[in-house]
ROFI-475973 format. One record per residue: residue in three letters; y negated, z negated, x negated of N, C-alpha, C in turn. Coordinates in nm, 3 decimals. Each point is the difference from the previous one (the first is absolute). Layout:
N
<rest->ALA n_v->Y n_w->Z n_u->X ca_v->Y ca_w->Z ca_u->X c_v->Y c_w->Z c_u->X>;
...
END
This chain:
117
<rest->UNK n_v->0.971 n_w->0.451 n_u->-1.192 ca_v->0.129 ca_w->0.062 ca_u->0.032 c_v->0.041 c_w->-0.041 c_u->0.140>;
<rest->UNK n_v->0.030 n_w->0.092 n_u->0.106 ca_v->0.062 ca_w->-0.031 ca_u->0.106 c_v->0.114 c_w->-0.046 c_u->0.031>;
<rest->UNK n_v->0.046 n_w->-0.097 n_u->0.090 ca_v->0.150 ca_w->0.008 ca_u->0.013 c_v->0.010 c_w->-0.002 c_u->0.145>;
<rest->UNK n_v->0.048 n_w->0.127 n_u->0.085 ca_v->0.033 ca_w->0.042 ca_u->0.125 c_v->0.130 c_w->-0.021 c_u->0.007>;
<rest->UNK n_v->0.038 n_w->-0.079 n_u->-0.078 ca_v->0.173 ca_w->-0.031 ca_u->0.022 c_v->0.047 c_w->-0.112 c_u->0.120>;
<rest->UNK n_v->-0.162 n_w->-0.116 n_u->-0.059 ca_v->0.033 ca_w->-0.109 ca_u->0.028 c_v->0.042 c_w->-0.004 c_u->0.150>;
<rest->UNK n_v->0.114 n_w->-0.081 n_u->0.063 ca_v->0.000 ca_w->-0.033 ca_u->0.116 c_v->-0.080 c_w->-0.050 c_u->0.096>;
<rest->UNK n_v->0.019 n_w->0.056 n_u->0.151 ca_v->-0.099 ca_w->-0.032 ca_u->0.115 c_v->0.029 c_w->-0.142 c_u->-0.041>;
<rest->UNK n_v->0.053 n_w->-0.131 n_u->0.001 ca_v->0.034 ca_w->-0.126 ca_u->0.010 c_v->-0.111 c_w->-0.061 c_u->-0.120>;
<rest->UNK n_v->-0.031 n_w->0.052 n_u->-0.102 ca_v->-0.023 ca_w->-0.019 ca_u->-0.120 c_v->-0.146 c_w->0.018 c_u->0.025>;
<rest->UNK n_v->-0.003 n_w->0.140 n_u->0.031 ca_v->-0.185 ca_w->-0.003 ca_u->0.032 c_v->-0.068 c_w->-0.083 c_u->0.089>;
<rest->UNK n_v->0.097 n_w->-0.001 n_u->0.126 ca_v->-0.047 ca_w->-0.124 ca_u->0.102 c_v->0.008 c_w->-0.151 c_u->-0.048>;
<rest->UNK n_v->0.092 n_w->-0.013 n_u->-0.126 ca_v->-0.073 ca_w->-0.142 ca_u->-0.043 c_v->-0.136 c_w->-0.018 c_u->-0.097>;
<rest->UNK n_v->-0.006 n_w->0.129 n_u->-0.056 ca_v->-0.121 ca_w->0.070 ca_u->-0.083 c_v->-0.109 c_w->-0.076 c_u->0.111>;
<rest->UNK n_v->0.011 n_w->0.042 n_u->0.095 ca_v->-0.109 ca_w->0.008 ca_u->0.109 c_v->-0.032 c_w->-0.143 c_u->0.042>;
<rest->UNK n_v->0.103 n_w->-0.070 n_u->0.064 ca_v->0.006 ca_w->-0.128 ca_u->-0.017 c_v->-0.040 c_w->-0.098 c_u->-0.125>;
<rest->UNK n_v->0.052 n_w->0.061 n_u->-0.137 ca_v->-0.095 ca_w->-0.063 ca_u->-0.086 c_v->-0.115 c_w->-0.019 c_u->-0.012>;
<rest->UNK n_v->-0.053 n_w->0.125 n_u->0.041 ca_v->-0.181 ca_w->0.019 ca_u->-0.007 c_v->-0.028 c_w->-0.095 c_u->0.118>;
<rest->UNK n_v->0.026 n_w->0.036 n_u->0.115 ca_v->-0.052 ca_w->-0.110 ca_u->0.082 c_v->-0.001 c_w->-0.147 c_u->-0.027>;
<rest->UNK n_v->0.073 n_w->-0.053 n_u->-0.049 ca_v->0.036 ca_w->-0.109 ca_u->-0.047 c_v->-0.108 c_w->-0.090 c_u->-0.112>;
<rest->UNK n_v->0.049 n_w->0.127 n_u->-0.090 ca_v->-0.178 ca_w->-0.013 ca_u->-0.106 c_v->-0.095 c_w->0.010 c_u->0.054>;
<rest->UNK n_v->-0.061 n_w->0.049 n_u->0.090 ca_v->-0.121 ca_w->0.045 ca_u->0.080 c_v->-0.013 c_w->-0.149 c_u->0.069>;
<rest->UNK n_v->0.091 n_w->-0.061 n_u->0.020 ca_v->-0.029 ca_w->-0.119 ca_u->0.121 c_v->-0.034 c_w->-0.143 c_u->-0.123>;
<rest->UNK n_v->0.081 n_w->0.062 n_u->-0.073 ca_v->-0.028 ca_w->-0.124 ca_u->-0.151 c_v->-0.135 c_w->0.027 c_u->-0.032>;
<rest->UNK n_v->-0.028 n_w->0.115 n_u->-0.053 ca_v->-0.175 ca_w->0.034 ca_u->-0.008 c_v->-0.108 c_w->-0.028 c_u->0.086>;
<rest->UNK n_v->0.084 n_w->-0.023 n_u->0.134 ca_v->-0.132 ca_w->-0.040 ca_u->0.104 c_v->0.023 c_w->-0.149 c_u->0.105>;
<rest->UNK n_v->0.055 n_w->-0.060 n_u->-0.153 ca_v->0.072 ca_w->-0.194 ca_u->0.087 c_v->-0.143 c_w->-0.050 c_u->-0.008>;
<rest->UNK n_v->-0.039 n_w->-0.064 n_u->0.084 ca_v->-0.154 ca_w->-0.061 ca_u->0.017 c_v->-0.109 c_w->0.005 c_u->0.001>;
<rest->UNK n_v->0.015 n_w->0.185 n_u->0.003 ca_v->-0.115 ca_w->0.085 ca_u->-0.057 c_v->-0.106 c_w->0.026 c_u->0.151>;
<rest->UNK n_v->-0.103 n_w->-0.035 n_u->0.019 ca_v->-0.077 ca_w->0.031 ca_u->0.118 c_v->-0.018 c_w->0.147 c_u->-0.060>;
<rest->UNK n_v->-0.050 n_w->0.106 n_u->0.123 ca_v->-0.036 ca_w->0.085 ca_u->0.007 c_v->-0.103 c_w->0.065 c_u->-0.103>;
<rest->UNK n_v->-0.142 n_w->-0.068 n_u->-0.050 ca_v->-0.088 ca_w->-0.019 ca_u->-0.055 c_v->0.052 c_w->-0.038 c_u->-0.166>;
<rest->UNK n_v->0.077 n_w->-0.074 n_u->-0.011 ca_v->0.062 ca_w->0.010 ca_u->-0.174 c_v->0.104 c_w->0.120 c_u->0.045>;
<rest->UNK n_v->0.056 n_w->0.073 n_u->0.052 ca_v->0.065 ca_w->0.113 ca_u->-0.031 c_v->-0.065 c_w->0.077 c_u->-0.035>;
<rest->UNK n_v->-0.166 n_w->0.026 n_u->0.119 ca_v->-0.093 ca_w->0.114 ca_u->-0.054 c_v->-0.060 c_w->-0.009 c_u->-0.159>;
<rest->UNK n_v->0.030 n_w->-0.134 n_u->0.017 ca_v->-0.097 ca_w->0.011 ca_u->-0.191 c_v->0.098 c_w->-0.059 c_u->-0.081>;
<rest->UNK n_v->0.109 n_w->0.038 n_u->-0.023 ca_v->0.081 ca_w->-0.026 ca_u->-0.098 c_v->0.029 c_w->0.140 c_u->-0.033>;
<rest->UNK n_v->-0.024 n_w->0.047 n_u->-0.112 ca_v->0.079 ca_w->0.154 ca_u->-0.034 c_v->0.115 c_w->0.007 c_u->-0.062>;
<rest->UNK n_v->0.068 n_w->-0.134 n_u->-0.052 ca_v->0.111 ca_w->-0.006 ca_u->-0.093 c_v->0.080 c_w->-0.007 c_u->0.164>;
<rest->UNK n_v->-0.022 n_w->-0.051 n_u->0.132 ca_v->0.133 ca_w->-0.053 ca_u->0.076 c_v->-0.045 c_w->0.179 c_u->0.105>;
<rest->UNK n_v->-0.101 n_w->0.043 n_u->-0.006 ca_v->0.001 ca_w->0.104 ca_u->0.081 c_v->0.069 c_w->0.123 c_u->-0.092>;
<rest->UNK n_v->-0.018 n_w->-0.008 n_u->-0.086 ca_v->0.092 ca_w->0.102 ca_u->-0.146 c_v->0.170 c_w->-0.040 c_u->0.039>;
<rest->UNK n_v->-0.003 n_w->-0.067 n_u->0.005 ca_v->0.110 ca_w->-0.058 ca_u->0.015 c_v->0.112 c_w->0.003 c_u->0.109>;
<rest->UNK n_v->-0.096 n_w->-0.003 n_u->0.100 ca_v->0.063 ca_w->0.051 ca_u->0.121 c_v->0.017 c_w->0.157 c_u->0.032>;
<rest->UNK n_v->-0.095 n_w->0.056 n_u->-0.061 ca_v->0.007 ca_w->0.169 ca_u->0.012 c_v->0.091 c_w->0.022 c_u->-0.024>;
<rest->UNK n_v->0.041 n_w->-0.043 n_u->-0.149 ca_v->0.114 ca_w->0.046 ca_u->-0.048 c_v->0.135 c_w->-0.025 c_u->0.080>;
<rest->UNK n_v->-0.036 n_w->-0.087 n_u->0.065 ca_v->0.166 ca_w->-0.008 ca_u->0.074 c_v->0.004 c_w->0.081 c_u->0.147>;
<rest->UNK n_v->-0.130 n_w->0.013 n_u->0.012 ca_v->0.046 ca_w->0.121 ca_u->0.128 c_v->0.034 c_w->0.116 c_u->-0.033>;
<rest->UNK n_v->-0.067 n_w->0.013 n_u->-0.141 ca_v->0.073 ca_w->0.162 ca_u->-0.114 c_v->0.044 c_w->-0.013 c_u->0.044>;
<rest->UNK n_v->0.133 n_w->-0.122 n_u->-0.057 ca_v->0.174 ca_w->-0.057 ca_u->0.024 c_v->0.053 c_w->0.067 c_u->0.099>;
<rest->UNK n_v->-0.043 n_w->-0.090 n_u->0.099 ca_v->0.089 ca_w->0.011 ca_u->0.136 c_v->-0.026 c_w->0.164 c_u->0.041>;
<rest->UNK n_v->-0.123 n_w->0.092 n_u->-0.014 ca_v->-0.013 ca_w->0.089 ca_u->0.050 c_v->0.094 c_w->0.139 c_u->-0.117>;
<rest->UNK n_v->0.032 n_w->-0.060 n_u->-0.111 ca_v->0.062 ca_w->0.061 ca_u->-0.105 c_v->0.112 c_w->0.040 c_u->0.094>;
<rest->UNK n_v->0.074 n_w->-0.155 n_u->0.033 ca_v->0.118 ca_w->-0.001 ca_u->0.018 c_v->0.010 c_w->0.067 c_u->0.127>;
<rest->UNK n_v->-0.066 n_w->-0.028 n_u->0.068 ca_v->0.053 ca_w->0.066 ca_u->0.157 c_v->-0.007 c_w->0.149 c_u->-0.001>;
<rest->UNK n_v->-0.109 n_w->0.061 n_u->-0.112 ca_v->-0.002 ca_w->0.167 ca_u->-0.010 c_v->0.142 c_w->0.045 c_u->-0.032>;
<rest->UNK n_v->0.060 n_w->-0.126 n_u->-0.077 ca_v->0.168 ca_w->0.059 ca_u->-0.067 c_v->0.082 c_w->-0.042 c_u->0.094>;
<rest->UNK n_v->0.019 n_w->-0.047 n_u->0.090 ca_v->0.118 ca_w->-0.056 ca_u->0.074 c_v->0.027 c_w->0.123 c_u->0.089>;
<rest->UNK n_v->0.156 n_w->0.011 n_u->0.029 ca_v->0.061 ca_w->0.099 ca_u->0.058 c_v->-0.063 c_w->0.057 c_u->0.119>;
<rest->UNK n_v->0.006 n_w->0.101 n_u->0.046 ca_v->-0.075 ca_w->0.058 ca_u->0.188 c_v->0.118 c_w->-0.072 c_u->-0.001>;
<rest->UNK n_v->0.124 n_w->-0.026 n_u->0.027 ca_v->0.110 ca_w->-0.064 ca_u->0.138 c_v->-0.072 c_w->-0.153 c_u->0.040>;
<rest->UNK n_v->-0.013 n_w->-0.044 n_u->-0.149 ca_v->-0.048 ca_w->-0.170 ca_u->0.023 c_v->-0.137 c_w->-0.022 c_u->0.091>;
<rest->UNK n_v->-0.132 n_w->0.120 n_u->-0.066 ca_v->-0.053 ca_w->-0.007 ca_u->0.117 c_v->0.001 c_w->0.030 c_u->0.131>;
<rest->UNK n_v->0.088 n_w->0.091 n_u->-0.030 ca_v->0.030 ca_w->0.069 ca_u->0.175 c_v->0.036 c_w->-0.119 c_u->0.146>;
<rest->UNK n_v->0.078 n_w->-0.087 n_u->-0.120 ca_v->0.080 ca_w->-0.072 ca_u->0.070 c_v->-0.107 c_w->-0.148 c_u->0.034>;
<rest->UNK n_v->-0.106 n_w->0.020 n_u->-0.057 ca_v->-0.058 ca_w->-0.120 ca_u->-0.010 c_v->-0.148 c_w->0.101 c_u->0.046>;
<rest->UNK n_v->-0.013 n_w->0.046 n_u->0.117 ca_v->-0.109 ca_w->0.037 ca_u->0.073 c_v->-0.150 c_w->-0.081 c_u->-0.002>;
<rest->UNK n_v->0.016 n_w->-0.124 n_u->0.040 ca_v->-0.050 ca_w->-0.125 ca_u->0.031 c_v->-0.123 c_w->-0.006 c_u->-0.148>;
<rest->UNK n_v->0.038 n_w->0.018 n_u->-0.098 ca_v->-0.082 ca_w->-0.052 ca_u->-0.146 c_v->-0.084 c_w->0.105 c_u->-0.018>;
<rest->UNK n_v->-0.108 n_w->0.010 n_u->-0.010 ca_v->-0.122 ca_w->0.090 ca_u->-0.043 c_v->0.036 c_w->0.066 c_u->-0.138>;
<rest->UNK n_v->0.061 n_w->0.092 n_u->-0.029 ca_v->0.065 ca_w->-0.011 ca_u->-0.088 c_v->-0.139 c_w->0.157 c_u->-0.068>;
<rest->UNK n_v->-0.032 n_w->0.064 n_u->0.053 ca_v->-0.074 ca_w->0.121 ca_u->-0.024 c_v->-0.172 c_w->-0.096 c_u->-0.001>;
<rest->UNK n_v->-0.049 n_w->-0.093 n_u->0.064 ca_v->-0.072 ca_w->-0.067 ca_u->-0.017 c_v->-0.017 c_w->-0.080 c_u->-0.127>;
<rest->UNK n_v->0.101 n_w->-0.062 n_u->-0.063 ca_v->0.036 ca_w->-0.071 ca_u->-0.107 c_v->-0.001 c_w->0.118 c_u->-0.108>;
<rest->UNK n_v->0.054 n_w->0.089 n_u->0.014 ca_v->-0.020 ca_w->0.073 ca_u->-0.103 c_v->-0.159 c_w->0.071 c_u->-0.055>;
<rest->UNK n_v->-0.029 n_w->0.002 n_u->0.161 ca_v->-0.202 ca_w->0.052 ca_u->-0.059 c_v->-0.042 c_w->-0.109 c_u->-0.050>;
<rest->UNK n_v->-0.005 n_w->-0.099 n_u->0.052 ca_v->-0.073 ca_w->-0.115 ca_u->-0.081 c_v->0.037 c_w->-0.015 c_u->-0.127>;
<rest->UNK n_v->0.121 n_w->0.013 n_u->-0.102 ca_v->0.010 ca_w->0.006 ca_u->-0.079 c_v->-0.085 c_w->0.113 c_u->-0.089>;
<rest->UNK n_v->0.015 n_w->0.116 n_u->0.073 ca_v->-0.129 ca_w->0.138 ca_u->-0.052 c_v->-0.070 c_w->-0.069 c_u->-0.003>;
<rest->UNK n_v->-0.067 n_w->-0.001 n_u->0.081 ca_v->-0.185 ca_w->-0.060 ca_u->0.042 c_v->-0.016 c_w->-0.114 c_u->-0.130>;
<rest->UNK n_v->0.112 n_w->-0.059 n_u->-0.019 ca_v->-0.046 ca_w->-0.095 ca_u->-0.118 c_v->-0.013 c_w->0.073 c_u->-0.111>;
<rest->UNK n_v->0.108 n_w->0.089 n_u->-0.029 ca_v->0.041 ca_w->0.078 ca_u->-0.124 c_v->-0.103 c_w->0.097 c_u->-0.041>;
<rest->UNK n_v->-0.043 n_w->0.074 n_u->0.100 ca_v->-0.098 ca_w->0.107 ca_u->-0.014 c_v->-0.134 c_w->-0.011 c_u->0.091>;
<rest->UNK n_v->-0.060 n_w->-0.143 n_u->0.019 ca_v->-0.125 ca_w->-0.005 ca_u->0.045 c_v->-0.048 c_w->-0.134 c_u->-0.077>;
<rest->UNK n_v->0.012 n_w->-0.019 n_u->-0.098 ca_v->0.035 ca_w->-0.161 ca_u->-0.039 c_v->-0.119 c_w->-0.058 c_u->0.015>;
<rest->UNK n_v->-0.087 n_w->0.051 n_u->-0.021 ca_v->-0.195 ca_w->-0.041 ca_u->0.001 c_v->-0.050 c_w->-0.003 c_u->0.155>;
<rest->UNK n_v->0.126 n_w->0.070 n_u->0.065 ca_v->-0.077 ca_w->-0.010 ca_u->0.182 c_v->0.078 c_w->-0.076 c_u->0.049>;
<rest->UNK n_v->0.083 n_w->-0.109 n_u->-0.040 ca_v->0.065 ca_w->-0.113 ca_u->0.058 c_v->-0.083 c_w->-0.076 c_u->0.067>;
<rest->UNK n_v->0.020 n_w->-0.006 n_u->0.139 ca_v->-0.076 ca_w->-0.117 ca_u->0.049 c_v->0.079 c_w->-0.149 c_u->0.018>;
<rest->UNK n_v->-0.046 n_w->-0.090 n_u->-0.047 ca_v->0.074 ca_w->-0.128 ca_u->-0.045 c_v->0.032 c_w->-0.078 c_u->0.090>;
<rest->UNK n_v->-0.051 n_w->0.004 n_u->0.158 ca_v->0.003 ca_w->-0.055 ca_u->0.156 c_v->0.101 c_w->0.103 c_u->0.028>;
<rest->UNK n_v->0.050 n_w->0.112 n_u->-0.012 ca_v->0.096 ca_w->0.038 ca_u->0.039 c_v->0.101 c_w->-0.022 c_u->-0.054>;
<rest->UNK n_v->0.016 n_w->-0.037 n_u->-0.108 ca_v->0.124 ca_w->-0.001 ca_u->-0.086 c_v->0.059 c_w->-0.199 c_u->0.035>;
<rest->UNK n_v->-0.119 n_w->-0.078 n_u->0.003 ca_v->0.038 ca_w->-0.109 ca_u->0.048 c_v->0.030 c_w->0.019 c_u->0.153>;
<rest->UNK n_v->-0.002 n_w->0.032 n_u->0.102 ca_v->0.017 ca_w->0.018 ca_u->0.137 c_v->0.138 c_w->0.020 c_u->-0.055>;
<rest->UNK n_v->0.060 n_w->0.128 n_u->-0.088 ca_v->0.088 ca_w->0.054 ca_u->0.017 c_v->0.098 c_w->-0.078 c_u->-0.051>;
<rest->UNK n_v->-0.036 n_w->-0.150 n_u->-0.108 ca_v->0.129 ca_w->-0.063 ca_u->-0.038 c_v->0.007 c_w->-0.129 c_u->0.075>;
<rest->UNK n_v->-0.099 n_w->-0.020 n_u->0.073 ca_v->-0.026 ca_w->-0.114 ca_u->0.078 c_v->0.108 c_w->0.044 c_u->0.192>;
<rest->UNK n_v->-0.042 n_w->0.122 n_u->0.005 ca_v->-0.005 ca_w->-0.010 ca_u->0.158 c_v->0.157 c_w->0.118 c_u->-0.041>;
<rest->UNK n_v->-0.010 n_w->0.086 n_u->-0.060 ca_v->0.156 ca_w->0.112 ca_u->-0.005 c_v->0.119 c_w->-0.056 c_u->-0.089>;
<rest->UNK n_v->-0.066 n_w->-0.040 n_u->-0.100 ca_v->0.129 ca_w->-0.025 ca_u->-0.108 c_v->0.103 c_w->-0.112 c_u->0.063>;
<rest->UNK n_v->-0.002 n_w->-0.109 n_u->0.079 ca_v->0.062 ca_w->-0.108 ca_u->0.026 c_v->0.103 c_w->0.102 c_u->0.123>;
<rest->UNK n_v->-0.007 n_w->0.111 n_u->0.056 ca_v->0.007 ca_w->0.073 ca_u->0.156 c_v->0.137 c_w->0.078 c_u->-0.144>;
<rest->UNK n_v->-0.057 n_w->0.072 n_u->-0.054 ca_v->0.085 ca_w->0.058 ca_u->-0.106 c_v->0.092 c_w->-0.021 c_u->-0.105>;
<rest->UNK n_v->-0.042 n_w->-0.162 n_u->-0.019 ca_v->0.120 ca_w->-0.088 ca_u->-0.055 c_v->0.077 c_w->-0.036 c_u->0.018>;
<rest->UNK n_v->0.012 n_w->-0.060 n_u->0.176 ca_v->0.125 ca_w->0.010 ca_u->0.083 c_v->0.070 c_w->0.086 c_u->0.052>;
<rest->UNK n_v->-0.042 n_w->0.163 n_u->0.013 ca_v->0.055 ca_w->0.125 ca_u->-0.004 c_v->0.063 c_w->0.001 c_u->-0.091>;
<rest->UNK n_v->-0.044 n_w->0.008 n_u->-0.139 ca_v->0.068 ca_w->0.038 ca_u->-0.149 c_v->0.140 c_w->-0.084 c_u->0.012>;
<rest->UNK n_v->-0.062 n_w->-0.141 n_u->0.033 ca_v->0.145 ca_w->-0.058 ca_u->0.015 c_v->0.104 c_w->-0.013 c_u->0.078>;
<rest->UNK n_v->-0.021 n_w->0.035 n_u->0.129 ca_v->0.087 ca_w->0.046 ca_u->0.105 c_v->0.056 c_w->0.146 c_u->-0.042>;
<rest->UNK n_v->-0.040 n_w->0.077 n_u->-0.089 ca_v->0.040 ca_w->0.127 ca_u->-0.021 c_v->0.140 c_w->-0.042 c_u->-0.079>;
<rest->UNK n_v->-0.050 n_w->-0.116 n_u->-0.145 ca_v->0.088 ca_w->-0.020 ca_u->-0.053 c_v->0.102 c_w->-0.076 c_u->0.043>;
<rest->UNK n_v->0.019 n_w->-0.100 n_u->0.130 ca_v->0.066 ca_w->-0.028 ca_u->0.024 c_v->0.111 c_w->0.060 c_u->0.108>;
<rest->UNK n_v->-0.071 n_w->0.131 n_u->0.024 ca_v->0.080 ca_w->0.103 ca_u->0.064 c_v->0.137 c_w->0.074 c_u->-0.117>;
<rest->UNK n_v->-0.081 n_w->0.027 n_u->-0.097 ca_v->0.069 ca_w->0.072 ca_u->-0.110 c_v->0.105 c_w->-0.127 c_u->-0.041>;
<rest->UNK n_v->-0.012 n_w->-0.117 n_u->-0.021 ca_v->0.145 ca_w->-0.119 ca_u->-0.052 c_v->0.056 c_w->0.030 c_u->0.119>;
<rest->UNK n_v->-0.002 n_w->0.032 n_u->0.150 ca_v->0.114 ca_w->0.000 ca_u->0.124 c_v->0.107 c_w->0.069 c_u->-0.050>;
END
């Protein structure tokens, strides 16, 4: 069941949650136990679903206003997970929580700390 109700504020902590979990899933983890763990790489997919769920639902003004965040990027990667799931390459998806997600966590939260002003 969908809920397109939820607030821009709400999904962007959606988003922030996943990242959050994603960084708990990968505390001490070398590169090499990410590739061969399938319970913490399962695991992490799922939260880019998340974040890419959420950002497909958040308002055009919020993104409009927030140019800066890959926001149409974030949303393919969520496809590419959703509907290529067997052509995941697993060096990209770590690049992407290693080297983007930390760049996008402090966006998410500067967004929200725009919205409490």
């Amino acid at each position: 069941m969908r809920n397109n109700k939820l607030s821009d504020r709400v999904r962007l902590l959606h988003i922030i949650d996943a990242i959050l979990d994603i960084e708990l899933y990968l505390t001490n983890l070398t590169r090499d136990e990410f590739l061969s763990n399938s319970l913490v790489k399962s695991a992490t997919l799922m939260q880019i679903v998340i974040i890419g769920e959420a950002t497909a639902n958040l308002s055009a003004e919020t993104k409009s206003l927030n140019k800066e965040v890959a926001w149409r990027q974030i949303k393919g990667t969520r496809n590419i997970i959703t509907h290529e799931y067997f052509g995941i390459d697993y060096e990209i998806v770590w690049n992407i929580v290693r080297q983007e997600l930390p760049a996008l966590k402090e966006q998410i939260q500067q967004i929200l700390r725009q919205m409490e002003e």
